[in-house]
C-alpha positions as CSV (number, residue, x, y, z in Angstrom):
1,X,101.6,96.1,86.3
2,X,104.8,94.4,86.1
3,X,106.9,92.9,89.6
4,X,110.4,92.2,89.1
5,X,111.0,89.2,90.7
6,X,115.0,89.0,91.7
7,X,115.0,89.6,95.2
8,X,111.3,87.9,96.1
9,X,111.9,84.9,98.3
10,X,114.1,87.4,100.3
11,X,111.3,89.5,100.9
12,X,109.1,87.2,101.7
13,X,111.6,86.0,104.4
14,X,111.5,89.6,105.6
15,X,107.8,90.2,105.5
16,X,106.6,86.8,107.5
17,X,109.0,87.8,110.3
18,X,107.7,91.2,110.0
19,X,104.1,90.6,110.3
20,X,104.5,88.0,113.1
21,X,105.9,90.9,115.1
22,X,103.9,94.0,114.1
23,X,101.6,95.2,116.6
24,X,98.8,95.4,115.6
25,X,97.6,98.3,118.1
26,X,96.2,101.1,115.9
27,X,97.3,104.7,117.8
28,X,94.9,107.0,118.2
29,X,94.9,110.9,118.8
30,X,95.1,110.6,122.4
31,X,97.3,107.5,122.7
32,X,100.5,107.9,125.0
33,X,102.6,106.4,122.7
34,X,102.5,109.1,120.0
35,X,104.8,112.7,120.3
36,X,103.2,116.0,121.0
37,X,103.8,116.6,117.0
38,X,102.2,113.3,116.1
39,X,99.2,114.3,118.3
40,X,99.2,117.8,116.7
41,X,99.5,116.1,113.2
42,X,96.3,114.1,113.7
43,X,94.6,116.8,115.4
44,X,95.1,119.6,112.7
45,X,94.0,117.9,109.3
46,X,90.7,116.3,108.3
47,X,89.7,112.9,109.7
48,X,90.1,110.0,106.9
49,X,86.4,107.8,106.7
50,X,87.9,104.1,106.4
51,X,84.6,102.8,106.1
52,X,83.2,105.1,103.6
53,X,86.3,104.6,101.1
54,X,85.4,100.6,101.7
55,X,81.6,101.5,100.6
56,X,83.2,103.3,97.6
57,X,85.1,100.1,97.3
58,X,81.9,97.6,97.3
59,X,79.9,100.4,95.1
60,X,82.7,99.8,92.3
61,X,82.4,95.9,92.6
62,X,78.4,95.8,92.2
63,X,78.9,96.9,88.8
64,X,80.7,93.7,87.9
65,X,83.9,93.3,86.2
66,X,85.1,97.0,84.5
67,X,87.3,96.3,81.9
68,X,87.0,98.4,79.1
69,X,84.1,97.4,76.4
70,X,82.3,95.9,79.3
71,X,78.8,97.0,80.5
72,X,80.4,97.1,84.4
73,X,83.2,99.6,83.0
74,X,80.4,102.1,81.1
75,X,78.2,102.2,83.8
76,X,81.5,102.5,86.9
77,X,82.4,105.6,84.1
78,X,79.5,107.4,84.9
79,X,79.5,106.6,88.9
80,X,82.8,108.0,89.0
81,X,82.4,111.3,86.6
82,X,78.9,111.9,89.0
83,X,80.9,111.3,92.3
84,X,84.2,113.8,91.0
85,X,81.7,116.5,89.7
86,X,79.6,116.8,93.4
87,X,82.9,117.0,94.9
88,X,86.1,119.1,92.0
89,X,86.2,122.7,91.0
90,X,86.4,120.8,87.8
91,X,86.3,117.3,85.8
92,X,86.7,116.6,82.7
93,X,87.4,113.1,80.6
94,X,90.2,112.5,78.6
95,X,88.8,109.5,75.8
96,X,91.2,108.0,73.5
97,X,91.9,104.8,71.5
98,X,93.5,101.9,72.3
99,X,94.8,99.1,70.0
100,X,94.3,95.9,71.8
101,X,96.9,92.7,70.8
102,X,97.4,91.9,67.0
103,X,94.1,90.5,65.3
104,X,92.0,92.1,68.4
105,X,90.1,95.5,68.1
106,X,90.9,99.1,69.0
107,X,88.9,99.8,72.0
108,X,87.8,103.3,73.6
109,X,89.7,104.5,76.8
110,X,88.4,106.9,79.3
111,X,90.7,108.7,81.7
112,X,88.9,111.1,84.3
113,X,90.8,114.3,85.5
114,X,89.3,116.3,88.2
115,X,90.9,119.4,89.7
116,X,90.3,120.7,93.5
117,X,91.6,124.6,94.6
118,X,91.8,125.5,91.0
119,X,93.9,128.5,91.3
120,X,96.7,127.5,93.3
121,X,99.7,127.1,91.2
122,X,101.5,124.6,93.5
123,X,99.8,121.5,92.7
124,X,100.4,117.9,93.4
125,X,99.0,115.1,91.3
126,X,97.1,111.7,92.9
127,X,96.1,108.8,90.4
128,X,94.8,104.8,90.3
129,X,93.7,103.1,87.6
130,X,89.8,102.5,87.3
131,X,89.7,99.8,85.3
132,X,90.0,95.7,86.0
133,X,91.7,92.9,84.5
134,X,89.6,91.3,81.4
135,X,90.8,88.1,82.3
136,X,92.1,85.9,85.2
137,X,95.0,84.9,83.7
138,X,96.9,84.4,87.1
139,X,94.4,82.4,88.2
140,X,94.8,78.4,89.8
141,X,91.7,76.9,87.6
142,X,92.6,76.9,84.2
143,X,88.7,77.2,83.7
144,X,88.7,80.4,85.1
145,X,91.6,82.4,82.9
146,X,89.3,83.9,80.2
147,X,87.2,85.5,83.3
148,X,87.3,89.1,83.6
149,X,87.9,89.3,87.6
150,X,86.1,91.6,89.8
151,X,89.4,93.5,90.9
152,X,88.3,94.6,94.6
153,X,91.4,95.6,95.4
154,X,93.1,96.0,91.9
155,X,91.3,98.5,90.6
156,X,88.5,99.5,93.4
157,X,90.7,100.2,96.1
158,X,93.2,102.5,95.3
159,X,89.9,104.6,93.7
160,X,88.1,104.3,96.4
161,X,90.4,106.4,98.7
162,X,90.5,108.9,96.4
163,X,87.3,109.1,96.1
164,X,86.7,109.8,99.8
165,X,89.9,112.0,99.4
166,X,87.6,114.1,96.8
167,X,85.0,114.1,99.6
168,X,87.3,116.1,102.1
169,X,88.9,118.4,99.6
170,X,85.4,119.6,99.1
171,X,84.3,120.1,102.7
172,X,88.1,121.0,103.7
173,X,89.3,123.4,100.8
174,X,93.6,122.2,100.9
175,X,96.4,124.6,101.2
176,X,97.2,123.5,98.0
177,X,96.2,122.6,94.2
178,X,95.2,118.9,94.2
179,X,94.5,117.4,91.0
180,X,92.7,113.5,90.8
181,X,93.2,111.6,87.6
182,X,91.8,108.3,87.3
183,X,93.8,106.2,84.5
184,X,91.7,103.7,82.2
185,X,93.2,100.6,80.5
186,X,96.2,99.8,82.9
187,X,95.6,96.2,83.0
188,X,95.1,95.7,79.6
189,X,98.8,94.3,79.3
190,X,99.9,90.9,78.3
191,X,101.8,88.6,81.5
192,X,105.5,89.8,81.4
193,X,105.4,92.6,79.0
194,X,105.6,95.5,81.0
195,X,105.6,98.2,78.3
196,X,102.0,96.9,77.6
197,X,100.3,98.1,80.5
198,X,99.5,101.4,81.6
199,X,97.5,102.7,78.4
200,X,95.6,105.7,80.6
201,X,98.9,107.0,82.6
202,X,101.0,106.9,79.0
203,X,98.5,108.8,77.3
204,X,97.8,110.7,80.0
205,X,101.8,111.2,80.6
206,X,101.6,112.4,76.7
207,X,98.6,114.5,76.3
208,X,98.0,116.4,80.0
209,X,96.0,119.4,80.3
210,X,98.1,122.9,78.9
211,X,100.1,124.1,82.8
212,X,99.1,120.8,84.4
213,X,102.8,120.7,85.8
214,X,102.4,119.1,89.1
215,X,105.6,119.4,91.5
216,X,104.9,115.6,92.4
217,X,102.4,112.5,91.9
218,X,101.6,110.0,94.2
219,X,99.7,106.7,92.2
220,X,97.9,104.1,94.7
221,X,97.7,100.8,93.6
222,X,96.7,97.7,95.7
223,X,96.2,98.9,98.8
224,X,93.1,97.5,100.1
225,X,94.3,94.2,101.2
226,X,93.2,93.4,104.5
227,X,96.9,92.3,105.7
228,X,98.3,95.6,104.3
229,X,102.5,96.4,103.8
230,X,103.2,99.1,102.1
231,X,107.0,98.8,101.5
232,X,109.3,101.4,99.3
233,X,108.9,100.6,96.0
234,X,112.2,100.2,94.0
235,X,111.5,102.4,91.3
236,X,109.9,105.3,93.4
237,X,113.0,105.3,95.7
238,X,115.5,105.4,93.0
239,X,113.7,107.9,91.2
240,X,111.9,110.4,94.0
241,X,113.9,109.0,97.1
242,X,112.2,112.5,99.0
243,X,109.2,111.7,98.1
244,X,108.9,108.7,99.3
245,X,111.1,109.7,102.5
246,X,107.9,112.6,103.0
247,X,105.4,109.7,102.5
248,X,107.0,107.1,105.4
249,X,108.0,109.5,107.1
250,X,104.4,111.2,107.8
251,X,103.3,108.0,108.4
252,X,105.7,106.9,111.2
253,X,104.2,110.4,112.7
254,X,101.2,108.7,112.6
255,X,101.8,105.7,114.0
256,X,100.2,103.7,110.7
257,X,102.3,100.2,111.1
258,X,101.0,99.7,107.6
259,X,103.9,101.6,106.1
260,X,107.4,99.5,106.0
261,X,110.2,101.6,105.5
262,X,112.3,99.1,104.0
263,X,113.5,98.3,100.2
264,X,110.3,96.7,98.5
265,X,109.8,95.0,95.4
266,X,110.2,96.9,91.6
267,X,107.2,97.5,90.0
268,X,106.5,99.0,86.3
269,X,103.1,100.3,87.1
270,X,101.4,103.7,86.4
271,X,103.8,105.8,88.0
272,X,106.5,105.4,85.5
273,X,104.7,107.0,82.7
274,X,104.4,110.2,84.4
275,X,108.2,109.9,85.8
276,X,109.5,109.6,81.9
277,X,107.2,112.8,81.5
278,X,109.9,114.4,84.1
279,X,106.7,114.7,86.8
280,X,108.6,113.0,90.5
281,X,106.3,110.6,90.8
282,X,105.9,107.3,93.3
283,X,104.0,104.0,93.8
284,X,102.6,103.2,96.9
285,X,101.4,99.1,96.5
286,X,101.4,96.3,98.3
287,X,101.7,93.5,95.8
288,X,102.1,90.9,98.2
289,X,98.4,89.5,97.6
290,X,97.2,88.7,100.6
291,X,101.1,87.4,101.2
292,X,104.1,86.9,99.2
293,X,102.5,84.0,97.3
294,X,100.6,86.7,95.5
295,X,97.7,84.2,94.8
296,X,95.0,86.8,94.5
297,X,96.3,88.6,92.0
298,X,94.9,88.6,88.5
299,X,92.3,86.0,89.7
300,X,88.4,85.4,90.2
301,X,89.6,85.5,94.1
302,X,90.0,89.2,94.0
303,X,87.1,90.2,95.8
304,X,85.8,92.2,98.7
305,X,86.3,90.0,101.0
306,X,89.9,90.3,100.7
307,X,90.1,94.1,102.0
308,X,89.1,96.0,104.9
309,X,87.9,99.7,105.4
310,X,90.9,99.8,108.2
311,X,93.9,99.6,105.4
312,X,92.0,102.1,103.3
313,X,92.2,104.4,106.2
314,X,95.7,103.8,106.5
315,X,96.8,105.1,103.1
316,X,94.0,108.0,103.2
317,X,95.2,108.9,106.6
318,X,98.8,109.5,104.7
319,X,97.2,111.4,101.8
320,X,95.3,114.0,104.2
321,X,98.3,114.4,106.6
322,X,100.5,115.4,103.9
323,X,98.2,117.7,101.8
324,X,96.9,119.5,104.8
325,X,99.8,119.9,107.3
326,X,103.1,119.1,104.9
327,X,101.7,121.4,102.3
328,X,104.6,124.2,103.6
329,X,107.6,121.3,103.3
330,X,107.0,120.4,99.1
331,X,109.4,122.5,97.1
């Protein structure tokens, strides 16, 4: 992905004040502080399993790196089409080819696309890219930038709640049509070239299934990171400002502190693919990694150790609330 940096040191002004005075307190159903219709919110749709997504998380990290050609990425392929399948109505994977940089080869690219309520013809779309960085060319050690990185949280996390999100679709059938497509080959891009990354969701974008017309998509991006701030992306708000108005505004209901419902960085990430296919679509990322120095990112640091089960929740929590109980607001 690609963050454009003109208004950065402002933000990061804004977001040290802001997590200085956050609370931290995490509202439950039967806190005080949340409304009757907060209370009924949490009450009425399926409970979220934080720590199940964050097992999801670590499952995709034991294979190793997963960029594409790798042994890691081949065997996460298979994980993931065996964990859609025992949960969608259906899954199916979209392969293609992908050339690589000039004098580099063309490498196979896997997107997976699994559908849940088949037969509803409203539909929303959810998506993250499945695959990591093939090298850490962010990283401090010079050493270390031909590493592929591990990509915990860029790559595994925003997966890993959909995963679990797969899980309760299956045991809670949704009011809706939900479709899951996992994108292959976004971070196969060269540093400051934004039209080179997102391979899967432009292909995807080009190629989706005959009546796959979703009335909106939500891609998840980053959002494992255990000091979590979701802010509204730049592009998603000029583009779907009700979207992302439905999205901070369910979770205020909530009480999720994770969600900042202020002006965020812009981002070129999967989600503009499928907005140039005329689908509404919006990121939800926190690319302040772990802060606004960003020093994770694209590096060997990216690692488990860097996220926590409890920001997974927080995003999941989001997801359910608006499939389950917002299902009668989407137009």
């Amino acid at each position: 992905m690609k963050v454009n940096e003109h208004n950065r040191s402002i933000l990061s002004l804004f977001f040290c004040i802001l997590a200085a005075t956050l609370c931290t307190h995490q509202m439950s159903e039967g806190d005080p502080l949340l409304s009757k219709g907060a209370r009924r919110l949490q009450r009425d749709v399926p409970k979220f399993d934080g720590k199940a997504a964050y097992g999801m998380l670590l499952h995709q990290t034991e294979f190793g790196p997963r960029a594409p050609g790798s042994v890691g990425h081949e065997k996460c392929l298979r994980f993931l089409e065996r964990e859609l399948k025992s949960s969608a109505d259906a899954v199916q994977r979209q392969q293609f080819w992908h050339n690589l940089p000039p004098g580099s080869k063309r490498i196979r690219l896997t997107n997976i696309i699994s559908a849940f309520n088949i037969n509803a013809s409203k539909r929303i779309l959810l998506t993250a890219h499945w695959d990591t960085r093939p090298w850490a060319d962010q990283d401090p050690d010079p050493k270390n930038r031909a590493k592929p990185i591990i990509g915990a949280n860029d790559g595994a996390s925003g997966v890993a709640v959909l995963l679990e999100l797969a899980r309760q679709l299956k045991r809670n059938p949704p009011p809706i049509g939900v479709d899951i497509v996992l994108f292959d080959g976004e971070d196969l891009g060269t540093t400051g070239v934004a039209e080179s990354f997102s391979a899967g969701a432009k292909y995807f974008a080009r190629n989706r299934p005959a009546g796959m017309n979703p009335l909106f998509a939500i891609n998840i991006d980053m959002v494992g990171d255990r000091d979590l701030l979701i802010p509204r992306e730049v592009n998603s708000d000029r583009y779907a400002p009700h979207l992302m108005n439905l999205i901070f505004t369910t979770a205020q209901e909530l009480g999720i502190s994770q969600f900042i419902d202020s002006p965020g960085t812009e981002v070129t990430d999967d989600h503009m693919p499928l907005m140039n296919a005329g689908i509404p679509a919006v990121d939800l990322i926190d690319f302040s990694y772990p802060d606004e120095t960003n020093k994770y990112w694209h590096t060997i640091a990216d690692t488990p150790d860097k996220c926590s089960s409890e920001s997974l929740s927080a995003v999941g929590r989001v997801l359910v609330a608006i499939i389950y109980s917002k299902a009668s607001t989407i137009q």
